[in-house]
PyMOL Python script that loads the backbone (N, CA, C, O; Angstrom):
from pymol import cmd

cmd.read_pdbstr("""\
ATOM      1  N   UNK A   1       0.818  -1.191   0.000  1.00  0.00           N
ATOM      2  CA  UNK A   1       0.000   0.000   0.000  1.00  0.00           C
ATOM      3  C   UNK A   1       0.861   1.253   0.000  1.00  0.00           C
ATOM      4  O   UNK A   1       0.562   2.084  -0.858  1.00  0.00           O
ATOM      5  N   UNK A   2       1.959   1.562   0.875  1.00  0.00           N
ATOM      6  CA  UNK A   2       2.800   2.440   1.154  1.00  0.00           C
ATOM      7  C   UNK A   2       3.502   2.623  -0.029  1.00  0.00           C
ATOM      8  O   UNK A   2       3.879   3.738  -0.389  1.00  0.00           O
ATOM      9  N   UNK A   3       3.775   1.257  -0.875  1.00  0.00           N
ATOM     10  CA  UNK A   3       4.235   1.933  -2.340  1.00  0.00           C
ATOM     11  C   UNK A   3       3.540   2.219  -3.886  1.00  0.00           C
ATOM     12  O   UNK A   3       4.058   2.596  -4.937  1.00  0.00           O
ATOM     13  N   UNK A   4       2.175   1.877  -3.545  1.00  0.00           N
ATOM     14  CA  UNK A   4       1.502   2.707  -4.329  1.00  0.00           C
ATOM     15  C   UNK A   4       1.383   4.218  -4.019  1.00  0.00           C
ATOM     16  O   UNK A   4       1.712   4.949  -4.954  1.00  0.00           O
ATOM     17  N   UNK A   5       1.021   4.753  -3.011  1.00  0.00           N
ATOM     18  CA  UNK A   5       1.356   5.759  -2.426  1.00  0.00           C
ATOM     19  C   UNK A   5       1.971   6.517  -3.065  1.00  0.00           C
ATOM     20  O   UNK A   5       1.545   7.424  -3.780  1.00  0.00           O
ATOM     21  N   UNK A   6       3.685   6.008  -2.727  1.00  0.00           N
ATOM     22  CA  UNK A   6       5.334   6.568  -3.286  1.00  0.00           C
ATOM     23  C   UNK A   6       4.698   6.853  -4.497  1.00  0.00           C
ATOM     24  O   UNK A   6       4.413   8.029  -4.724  1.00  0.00           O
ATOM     25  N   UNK A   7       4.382   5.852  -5.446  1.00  0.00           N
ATOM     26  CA  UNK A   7       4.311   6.083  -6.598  1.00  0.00           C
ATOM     27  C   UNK A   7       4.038   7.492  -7.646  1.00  0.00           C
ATOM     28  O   UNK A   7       4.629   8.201  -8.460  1.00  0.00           O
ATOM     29  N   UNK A   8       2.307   7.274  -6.781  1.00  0.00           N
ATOM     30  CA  UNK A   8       1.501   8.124  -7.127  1.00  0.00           C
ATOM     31  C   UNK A   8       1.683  10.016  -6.762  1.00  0.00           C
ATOM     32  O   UNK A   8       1.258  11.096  -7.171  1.00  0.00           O
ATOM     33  N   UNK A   9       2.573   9.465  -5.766  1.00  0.00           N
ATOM     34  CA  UNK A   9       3.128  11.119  -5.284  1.00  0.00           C
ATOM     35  C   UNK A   9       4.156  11.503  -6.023  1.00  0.00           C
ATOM     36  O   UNK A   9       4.272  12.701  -6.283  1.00  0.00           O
ATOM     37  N   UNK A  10       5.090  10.572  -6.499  1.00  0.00           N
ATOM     38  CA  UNK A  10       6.148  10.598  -7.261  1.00  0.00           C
ATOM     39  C   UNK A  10       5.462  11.335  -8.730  1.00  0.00           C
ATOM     40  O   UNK A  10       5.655  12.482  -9.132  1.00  0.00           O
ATOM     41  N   UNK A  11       4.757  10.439  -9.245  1.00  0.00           N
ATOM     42  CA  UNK A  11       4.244  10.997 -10.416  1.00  0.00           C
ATOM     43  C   UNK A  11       3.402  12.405 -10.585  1.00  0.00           C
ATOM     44  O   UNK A  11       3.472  13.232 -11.495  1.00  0.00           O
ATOM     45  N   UNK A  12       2.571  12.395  -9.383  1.00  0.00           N
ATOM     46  CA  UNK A  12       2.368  13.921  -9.187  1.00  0.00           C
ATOM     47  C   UNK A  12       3.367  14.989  -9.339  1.00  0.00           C
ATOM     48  O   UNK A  12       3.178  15.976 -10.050  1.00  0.00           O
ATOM     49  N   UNK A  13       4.517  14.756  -8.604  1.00  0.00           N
ATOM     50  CA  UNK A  13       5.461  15.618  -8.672  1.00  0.00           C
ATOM     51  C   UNK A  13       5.952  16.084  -9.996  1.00  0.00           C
ATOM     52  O   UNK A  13       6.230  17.189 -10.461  1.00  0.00           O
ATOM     53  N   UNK A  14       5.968  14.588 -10.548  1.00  0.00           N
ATOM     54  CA  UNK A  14       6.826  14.768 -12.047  1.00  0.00           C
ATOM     55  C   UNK A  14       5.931  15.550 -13.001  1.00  0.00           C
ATOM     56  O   UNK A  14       6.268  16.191 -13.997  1.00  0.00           O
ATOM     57  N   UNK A  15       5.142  15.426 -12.664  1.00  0.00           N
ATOM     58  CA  UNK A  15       3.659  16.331 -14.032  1.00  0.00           C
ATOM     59  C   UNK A  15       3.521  17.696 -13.618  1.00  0.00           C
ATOM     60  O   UNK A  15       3.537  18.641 -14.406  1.00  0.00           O
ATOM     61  N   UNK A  16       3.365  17.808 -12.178  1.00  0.00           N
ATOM     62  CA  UNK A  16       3.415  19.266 -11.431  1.00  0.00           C
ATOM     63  C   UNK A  16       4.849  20.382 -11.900  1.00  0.00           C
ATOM     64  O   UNK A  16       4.717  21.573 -12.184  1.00  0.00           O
ATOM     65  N   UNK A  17       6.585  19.374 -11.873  1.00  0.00           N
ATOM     66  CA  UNK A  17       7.461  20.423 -12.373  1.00  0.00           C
ATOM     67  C   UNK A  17       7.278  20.345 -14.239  1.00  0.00           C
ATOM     68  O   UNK A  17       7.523  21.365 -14.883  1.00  0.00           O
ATOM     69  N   UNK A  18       7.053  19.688 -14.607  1.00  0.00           N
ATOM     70  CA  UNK A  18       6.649  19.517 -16.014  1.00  0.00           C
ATOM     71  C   UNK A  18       5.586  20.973 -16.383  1.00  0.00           C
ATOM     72  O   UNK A  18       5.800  21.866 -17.202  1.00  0.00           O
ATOM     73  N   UNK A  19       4.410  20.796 -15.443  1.00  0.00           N
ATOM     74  CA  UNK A  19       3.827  22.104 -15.912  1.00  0.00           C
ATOM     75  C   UNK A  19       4.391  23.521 -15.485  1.00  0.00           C
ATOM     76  O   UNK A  19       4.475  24.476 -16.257  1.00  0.00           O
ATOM     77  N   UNK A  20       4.741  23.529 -14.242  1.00  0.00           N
ATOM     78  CA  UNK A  20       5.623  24.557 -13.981  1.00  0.00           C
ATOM     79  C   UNK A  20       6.374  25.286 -15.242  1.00  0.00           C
ATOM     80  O   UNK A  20       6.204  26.310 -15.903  1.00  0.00           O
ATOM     81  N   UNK A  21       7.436  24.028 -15.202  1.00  0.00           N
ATOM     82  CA  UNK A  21       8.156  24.726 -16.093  1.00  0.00           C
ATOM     83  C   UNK A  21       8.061  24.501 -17.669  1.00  0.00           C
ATOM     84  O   UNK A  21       8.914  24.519 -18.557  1.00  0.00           O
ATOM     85  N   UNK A  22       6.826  24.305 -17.663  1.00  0.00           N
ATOM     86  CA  UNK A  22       6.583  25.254 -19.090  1.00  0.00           C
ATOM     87  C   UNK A  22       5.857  25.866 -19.087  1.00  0.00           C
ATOM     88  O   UNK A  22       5.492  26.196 -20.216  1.00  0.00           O
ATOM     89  N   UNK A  23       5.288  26.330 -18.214  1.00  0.00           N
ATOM     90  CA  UNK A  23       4.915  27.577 -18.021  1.00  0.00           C
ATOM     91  C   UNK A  23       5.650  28.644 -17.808  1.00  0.00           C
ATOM     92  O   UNK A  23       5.213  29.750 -18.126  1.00  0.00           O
ATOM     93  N   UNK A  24       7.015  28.477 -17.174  1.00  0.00           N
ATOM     94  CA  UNK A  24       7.164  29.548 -17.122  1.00  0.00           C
ATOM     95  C   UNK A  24       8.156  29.637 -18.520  1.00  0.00           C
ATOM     96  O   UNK A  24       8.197  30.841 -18.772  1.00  0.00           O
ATOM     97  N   UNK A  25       8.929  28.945 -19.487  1.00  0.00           N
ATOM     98  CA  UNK A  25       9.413  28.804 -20.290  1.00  0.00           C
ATOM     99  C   UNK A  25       8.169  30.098 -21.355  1.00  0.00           C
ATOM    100  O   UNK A  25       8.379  31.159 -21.942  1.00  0.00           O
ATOM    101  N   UNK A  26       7.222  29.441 -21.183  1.00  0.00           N
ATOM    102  CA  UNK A  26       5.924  30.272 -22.414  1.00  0.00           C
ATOM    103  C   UNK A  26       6.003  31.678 -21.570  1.00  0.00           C
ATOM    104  O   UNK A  26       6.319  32.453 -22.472  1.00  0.00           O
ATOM    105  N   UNK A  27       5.919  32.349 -20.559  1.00  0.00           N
ATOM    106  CA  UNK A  27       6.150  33.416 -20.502  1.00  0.00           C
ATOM    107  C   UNK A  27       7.685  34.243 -19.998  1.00  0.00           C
ATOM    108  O   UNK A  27       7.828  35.118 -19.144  1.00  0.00           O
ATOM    109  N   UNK A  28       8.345  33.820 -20.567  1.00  0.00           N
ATOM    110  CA  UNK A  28      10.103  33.612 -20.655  1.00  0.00           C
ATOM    111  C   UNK A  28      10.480  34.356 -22.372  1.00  0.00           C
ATOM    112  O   UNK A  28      10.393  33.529 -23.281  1.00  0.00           O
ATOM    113  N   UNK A  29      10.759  35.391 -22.677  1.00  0.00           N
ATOM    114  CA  UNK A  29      11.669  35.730 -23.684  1.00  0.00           C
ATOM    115  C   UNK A  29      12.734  36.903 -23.606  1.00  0.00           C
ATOM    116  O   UNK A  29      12.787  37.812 -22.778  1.00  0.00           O
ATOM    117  N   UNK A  30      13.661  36.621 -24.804  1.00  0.00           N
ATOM    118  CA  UNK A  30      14.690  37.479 -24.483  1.00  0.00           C
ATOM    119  C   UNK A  30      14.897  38.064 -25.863  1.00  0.00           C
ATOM    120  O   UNK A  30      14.985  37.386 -26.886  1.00  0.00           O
ATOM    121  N   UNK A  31      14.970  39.404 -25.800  1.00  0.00           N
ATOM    122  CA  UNK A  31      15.051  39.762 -27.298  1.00  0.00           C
ATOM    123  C   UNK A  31      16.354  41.128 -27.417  1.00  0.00           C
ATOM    124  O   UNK A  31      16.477  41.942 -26.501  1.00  0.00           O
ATOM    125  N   UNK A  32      17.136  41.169 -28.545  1.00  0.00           N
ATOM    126  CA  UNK A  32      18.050  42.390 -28.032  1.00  0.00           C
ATOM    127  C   UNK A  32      17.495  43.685 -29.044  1.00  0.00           C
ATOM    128  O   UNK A  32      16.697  43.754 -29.979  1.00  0.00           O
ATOM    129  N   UNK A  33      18.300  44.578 -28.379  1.00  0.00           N
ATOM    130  CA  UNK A  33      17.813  46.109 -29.425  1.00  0.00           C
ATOM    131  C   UNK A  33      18.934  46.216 -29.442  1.00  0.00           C
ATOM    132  O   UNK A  33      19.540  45.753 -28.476  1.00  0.00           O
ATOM    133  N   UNK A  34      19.870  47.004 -30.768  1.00  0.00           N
ATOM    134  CA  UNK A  34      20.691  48.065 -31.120  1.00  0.00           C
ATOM    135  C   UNK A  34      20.002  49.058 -31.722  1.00  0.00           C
ATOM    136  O   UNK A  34      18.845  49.184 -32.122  1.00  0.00           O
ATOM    137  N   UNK A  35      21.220  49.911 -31.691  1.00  0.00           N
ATOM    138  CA  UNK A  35      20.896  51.456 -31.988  1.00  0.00           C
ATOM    139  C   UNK A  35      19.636  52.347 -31.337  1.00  0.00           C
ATOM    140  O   UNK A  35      18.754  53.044 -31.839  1.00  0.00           O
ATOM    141  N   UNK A  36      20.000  51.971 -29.949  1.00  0.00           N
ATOM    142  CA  UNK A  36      19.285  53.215 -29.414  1.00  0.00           C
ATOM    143  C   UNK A  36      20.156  53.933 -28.216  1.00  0.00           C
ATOM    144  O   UNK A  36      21.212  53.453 -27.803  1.00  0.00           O
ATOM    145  N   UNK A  37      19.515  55.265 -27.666  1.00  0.00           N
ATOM    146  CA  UNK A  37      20.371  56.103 -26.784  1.00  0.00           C
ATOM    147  C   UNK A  37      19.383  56.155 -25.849  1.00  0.00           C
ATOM    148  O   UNK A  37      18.187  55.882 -25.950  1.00  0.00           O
ATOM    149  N   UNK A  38      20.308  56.705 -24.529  1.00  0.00           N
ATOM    150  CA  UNK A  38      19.336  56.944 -23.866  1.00  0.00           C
ATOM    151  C   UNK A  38      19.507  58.316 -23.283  1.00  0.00           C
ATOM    152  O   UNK A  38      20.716  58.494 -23.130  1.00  0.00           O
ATOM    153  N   UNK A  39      18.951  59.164 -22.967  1.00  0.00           N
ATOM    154  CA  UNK A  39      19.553  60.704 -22.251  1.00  0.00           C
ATOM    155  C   UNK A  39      18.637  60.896 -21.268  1.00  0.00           C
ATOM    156  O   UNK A  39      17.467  60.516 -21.223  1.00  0.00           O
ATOM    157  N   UNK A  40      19.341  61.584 -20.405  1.00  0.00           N
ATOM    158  CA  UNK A  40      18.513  62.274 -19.106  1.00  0.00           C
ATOM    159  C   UNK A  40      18.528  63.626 -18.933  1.00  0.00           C
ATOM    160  O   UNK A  40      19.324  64.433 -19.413  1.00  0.00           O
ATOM    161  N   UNK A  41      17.416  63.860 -18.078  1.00  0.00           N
ATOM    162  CA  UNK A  41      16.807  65.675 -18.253  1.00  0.00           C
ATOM    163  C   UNK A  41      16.165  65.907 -16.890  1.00  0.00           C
ATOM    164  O   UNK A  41      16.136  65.164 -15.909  1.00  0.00           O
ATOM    165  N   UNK A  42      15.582  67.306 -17.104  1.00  0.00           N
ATOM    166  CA  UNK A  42      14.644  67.437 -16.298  1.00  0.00           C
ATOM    167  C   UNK A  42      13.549  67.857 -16.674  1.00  0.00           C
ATOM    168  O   UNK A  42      13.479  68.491 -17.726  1.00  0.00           O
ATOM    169  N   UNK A  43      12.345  67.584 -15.843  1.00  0.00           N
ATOM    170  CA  UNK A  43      10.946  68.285 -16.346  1.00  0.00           C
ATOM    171  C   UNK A  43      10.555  68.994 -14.883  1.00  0.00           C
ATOM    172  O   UNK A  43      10.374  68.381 -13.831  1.00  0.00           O
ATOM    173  N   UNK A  44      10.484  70.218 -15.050  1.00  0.00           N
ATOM    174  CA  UNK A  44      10.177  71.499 -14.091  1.00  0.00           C
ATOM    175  C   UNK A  44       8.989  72.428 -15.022  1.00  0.00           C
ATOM    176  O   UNK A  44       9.074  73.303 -15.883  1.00  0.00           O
ATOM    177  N   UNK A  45       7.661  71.583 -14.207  1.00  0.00           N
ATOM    178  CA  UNK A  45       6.372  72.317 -14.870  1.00  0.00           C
ATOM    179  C   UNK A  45       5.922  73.874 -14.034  1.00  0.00           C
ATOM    180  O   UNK A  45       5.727  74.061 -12.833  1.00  0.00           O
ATOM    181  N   UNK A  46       5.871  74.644 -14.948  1.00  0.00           N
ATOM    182  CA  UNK A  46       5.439  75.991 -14.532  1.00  0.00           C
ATOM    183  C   UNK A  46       4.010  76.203 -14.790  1.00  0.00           C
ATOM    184  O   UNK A  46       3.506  76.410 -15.894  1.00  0.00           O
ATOM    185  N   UNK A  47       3.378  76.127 -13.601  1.00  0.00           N
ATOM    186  CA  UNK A  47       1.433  76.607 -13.991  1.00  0.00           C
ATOM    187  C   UNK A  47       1.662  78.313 -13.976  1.00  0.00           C
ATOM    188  O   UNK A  47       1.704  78.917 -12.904  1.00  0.00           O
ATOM    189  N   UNK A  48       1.815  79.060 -15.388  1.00  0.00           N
ATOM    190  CA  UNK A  48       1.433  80.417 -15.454  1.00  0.00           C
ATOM    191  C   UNK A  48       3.104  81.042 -15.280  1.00  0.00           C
ATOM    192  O   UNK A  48       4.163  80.620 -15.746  1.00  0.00           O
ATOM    193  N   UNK A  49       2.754  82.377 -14.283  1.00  0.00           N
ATOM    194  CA  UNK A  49       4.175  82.731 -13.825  1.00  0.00           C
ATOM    195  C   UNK A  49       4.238  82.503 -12.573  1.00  0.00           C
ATOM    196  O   UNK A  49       4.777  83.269 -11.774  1.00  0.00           O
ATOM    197  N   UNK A  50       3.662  81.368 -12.265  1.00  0.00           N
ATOM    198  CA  UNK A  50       3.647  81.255 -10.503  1.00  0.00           C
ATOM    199  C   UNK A  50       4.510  80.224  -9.965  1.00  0.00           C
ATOM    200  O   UNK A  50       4.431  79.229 -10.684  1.00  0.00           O
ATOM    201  N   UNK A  51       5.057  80.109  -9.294  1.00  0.00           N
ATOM    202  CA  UNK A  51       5.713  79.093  -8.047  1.00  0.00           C
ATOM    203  C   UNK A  51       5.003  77.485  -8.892  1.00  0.00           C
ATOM    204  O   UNK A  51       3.785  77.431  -9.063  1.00  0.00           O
ATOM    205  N   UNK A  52       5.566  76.742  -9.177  1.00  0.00           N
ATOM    206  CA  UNK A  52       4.888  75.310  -9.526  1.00  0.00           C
ATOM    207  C   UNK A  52       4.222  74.571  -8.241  1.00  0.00           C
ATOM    208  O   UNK A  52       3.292  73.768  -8.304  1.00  0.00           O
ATOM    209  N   UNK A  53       4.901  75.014  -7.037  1.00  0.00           N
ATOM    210  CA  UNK A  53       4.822  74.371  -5.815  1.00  0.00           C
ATOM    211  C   UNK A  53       3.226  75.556  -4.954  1.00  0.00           C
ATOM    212  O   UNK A  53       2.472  74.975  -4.174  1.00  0.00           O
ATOM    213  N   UNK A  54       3.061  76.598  -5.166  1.00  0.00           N
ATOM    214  CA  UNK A  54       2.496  77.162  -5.091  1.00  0.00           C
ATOM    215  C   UNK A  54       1.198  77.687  -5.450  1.00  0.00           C
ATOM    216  O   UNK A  54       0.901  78.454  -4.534  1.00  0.00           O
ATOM    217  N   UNK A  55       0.072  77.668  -6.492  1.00  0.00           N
ATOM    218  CA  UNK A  55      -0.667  78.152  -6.868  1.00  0.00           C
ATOM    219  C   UNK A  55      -2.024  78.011  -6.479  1.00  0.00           C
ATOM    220  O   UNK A  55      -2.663  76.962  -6.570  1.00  0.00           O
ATOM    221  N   UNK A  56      -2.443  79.079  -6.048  1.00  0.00           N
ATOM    222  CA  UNK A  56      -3.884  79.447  -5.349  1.00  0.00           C
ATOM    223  C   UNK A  56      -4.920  80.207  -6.270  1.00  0.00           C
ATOM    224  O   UNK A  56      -4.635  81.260  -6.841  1.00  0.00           O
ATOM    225  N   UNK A  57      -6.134  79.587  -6.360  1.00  0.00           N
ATOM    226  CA  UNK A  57      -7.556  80.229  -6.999  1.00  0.00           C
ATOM    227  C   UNK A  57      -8.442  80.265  -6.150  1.00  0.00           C
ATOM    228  O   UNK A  57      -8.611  79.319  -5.381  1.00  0.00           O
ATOM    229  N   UNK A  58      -9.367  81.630  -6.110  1.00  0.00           N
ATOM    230  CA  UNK A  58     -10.411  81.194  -5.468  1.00  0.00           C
ATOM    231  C   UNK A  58     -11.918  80.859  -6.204  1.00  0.00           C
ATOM    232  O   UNK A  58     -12.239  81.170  -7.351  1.00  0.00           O
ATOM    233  N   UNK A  59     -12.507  80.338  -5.481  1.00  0.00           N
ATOM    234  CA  UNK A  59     -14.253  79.964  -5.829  1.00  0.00           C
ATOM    235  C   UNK A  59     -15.055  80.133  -4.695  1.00  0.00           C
ATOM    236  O   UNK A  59     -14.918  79.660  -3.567  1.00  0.00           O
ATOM    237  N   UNK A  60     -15.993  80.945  -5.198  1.00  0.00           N
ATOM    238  CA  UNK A  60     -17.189  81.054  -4.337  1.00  0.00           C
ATOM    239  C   UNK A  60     -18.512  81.454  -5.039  1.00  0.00           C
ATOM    240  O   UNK A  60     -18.518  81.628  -6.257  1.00  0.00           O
ATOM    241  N   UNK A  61     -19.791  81.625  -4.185  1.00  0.00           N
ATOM    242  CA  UNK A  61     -20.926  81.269  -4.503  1.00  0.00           C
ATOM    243  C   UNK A  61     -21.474  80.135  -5.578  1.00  0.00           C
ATOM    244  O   UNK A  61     -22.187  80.273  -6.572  1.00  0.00           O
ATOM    245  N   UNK A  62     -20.694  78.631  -4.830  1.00  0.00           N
ATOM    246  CA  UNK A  62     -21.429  77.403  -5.707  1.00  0.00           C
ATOM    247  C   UNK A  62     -22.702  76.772  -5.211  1.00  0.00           C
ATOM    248  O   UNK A  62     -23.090  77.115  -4.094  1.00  0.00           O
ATOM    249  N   UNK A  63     -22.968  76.438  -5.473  1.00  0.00           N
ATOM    250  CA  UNK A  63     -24.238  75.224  -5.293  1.00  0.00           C
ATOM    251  C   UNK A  63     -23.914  74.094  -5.667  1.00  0.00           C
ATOM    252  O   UNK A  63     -23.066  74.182  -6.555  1.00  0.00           O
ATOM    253  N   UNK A  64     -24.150  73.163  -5.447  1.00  0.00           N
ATOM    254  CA  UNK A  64     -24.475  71.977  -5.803  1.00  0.00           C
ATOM    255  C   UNK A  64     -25.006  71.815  -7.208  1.00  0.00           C
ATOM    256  O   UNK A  64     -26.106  72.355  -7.330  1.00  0.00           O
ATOM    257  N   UNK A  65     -24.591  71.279  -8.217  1.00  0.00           N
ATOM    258  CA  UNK A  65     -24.690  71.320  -9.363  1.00  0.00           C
ATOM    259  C   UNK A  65     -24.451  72.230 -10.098  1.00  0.00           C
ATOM    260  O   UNK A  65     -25.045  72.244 -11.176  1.00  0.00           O
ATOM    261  N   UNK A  66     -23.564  73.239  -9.801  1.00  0.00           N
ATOM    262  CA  UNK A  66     -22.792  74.118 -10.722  1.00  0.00           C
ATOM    263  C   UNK A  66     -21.853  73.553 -11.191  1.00  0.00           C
ATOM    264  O   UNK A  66     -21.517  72.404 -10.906  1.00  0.00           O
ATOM    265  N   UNK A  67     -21.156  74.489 -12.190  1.00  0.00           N
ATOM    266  CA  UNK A  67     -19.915  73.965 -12.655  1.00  0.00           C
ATOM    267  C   UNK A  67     -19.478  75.075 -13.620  1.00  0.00           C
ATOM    268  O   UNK A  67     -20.042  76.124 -13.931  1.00  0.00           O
ATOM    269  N   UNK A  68     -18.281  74.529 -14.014  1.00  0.00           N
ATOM    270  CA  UNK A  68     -17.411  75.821 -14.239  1.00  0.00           C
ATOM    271  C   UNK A  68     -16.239  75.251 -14.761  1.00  0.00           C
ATOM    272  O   UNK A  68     -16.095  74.071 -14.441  1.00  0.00           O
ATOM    273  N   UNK A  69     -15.095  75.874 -15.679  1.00  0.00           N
ATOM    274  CA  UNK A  69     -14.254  75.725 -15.954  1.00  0.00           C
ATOM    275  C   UNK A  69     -13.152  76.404 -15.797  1.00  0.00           C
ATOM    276  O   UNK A  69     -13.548  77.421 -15.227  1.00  0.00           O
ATOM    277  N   UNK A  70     -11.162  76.572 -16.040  1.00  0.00           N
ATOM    278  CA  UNK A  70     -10.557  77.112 -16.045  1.00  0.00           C
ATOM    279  C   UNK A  70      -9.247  76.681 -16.777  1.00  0.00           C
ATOM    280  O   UNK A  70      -9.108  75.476 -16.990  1.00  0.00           O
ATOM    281  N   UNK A  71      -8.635  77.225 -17.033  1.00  0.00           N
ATOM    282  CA  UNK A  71      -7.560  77.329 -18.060  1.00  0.00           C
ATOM    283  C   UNK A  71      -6.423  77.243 -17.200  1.00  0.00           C
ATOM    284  O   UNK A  71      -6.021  78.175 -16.504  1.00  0.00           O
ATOM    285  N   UNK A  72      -5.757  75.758 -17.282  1.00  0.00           N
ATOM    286  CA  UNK A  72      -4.454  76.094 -16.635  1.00  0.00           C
ATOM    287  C   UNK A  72      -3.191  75.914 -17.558  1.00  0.00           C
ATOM    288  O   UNK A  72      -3.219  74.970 -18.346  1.00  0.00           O
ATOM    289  N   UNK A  73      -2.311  76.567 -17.538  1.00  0.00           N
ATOM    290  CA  UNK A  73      -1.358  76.374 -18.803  1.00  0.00           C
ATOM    291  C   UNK A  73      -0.043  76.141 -18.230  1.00  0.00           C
ATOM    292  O   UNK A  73       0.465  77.101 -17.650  1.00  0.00           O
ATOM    293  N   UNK A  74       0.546  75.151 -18.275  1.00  0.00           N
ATOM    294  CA  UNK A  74       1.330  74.586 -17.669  1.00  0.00           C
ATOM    295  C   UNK A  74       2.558  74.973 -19.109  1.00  0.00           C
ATOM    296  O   UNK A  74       2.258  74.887 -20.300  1.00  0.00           O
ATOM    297  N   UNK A  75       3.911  75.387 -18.569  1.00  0.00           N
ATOM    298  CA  UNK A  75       4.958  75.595 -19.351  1.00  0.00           C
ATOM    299  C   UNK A  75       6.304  74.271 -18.472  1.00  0.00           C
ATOM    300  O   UNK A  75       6.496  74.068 -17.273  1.00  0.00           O
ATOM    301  N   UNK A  76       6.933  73.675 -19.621  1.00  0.00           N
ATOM    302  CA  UNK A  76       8.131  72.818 -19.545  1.00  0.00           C
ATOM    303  C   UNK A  76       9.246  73.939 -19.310  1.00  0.00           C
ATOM    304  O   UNK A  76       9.334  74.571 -20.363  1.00  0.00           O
ATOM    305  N   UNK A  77      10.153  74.453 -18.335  1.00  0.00           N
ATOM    306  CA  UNK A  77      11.122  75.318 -18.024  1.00  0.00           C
ATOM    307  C   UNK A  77      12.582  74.031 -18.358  1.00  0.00           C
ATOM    308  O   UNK A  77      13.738  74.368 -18.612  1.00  0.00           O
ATOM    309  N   UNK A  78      12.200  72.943 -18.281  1.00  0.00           N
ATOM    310  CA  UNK A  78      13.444  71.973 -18.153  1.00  0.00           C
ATOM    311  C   UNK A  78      14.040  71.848 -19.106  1.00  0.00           C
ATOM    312  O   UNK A  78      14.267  72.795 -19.859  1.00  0.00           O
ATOM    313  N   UNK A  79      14.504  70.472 -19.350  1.00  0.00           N
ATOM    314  CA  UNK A  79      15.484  70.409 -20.611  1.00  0.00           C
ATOM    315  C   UNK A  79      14.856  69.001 -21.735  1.00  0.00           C
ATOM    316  O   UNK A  79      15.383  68.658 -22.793  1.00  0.00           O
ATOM    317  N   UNK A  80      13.652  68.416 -21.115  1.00  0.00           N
ATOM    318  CA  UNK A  80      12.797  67.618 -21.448  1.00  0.00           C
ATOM    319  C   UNK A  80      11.795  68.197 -22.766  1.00  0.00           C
ATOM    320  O   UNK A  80      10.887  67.493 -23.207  1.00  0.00           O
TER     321      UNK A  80
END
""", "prot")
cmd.dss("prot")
cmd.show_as("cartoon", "prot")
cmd.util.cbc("prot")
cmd.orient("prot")
């Protein structure tokens, strides 16, 4: 009895790394690139002429189901 058992656990095992690893084989690839660069920068967004870290609007007299829009114009100062 004890070595039917062995057996059957044995063979489990063997089908269990079998699927494993082809599974992970199917989501496994390796592919190369030439000719590309890579460069680094900065991106320092400016909302308007104001402080990026800074900018205050006010709103008042809403209700509930108003709405409204505004224009924010964000400028790239960096090298991006």
């Amino acid at each position: 009895m004890n070595k039917k058992i062995l057996i059957s656990l044995s063979v489990i095992a063997v089908v269990a790394a079998i699927a494993v690893g082809g599974t992970i084989a199917y989501f496994n690839d390796t592919e190369t690139s030439t000719g590309n660069t890579f460069t680094a920068g900065t991106l320092n967004l400016k909302v308007g002429d104001n402080d990026p870290t800074d900018w205050n609007f006010q709103v008042g007299g809403i209700k509930p189901g108003d709405s409204g829009s505004k224009e924010v114009v964000l400028q790239n100062t960096g090298s991006i």
